[in-house]
C-alpha positions as CSV (number, residue, x, y, z in Angstrom):
1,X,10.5,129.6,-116.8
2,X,12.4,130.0,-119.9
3,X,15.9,130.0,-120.5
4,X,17.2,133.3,-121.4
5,X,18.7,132.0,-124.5
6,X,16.3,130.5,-125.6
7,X,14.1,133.8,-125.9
8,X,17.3,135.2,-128.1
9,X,16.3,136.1,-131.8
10,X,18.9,133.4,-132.6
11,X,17.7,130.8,-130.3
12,X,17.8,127.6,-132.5
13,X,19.2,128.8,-135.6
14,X,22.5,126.9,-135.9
15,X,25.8,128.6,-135.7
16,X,27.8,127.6,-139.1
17,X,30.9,127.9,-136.9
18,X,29.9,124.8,-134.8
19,X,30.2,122.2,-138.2
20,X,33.9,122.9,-138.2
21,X,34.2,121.6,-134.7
22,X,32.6,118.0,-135.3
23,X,34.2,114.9,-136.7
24,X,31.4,114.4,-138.7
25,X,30.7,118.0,-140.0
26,X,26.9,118.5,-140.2
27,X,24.2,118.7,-137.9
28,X,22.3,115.3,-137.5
29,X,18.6,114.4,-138.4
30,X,16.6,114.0,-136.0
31,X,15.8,110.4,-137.0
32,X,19.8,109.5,-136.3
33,X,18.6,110.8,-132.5
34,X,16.0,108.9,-132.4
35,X,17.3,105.3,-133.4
36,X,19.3,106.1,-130.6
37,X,16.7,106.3,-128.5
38,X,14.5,103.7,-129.5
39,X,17.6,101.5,-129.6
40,X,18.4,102.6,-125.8
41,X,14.5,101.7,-124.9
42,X,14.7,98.7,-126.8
43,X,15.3,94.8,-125.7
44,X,18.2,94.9,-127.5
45,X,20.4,97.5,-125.2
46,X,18.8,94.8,-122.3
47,X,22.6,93.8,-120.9
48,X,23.5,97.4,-121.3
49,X,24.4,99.1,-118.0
50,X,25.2,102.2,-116.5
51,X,26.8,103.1,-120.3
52,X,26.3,106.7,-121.7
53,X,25.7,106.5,-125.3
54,X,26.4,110.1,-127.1
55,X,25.0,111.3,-130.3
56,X,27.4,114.4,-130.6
57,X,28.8,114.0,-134.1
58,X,32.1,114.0,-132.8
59,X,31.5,117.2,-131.2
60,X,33.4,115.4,-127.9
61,X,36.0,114.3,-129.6
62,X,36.9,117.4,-131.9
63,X,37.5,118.3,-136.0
64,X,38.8,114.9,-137.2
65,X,40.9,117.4,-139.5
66,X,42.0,121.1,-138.4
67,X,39.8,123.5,-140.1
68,X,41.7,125.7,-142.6
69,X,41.2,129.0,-141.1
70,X,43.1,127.9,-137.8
């Protein structure tokens, strides 16, 4: 079943609002994602445990500086 949102004209258009929100202020490629990944499924995270690794931009932590219209 799909997600109602995601049948909304403007599922997966990104909401310019959103940049102003992350420390780093622009949406990542999807190859920064996926060194994640293959970094994660690699032997080189091998004595990594339990640990959540997030690829957010900053998102999590908020705008590193206030956005002028606030």
């Amino acid at each position: 079943a799909m997600h109602a949102s995601a049948a909304s004209p403007t599922a997966g258009k990104a909401d310019p609002d959103l940049y102003k929100k992350l420390a780093v202020a622009r949406v990542a490629e999807p190859d920064e994602v996926t060194r994640m990944v293959m970094f994660v499924a690699s032997k080189d995270a091998s004595y990594s445990t339990g640990a959540e690794f997030i690829v957010d931009g900053g998102y999590l932590l908020g705008a590193a500086v206030p956005p002028e219209d606030s």
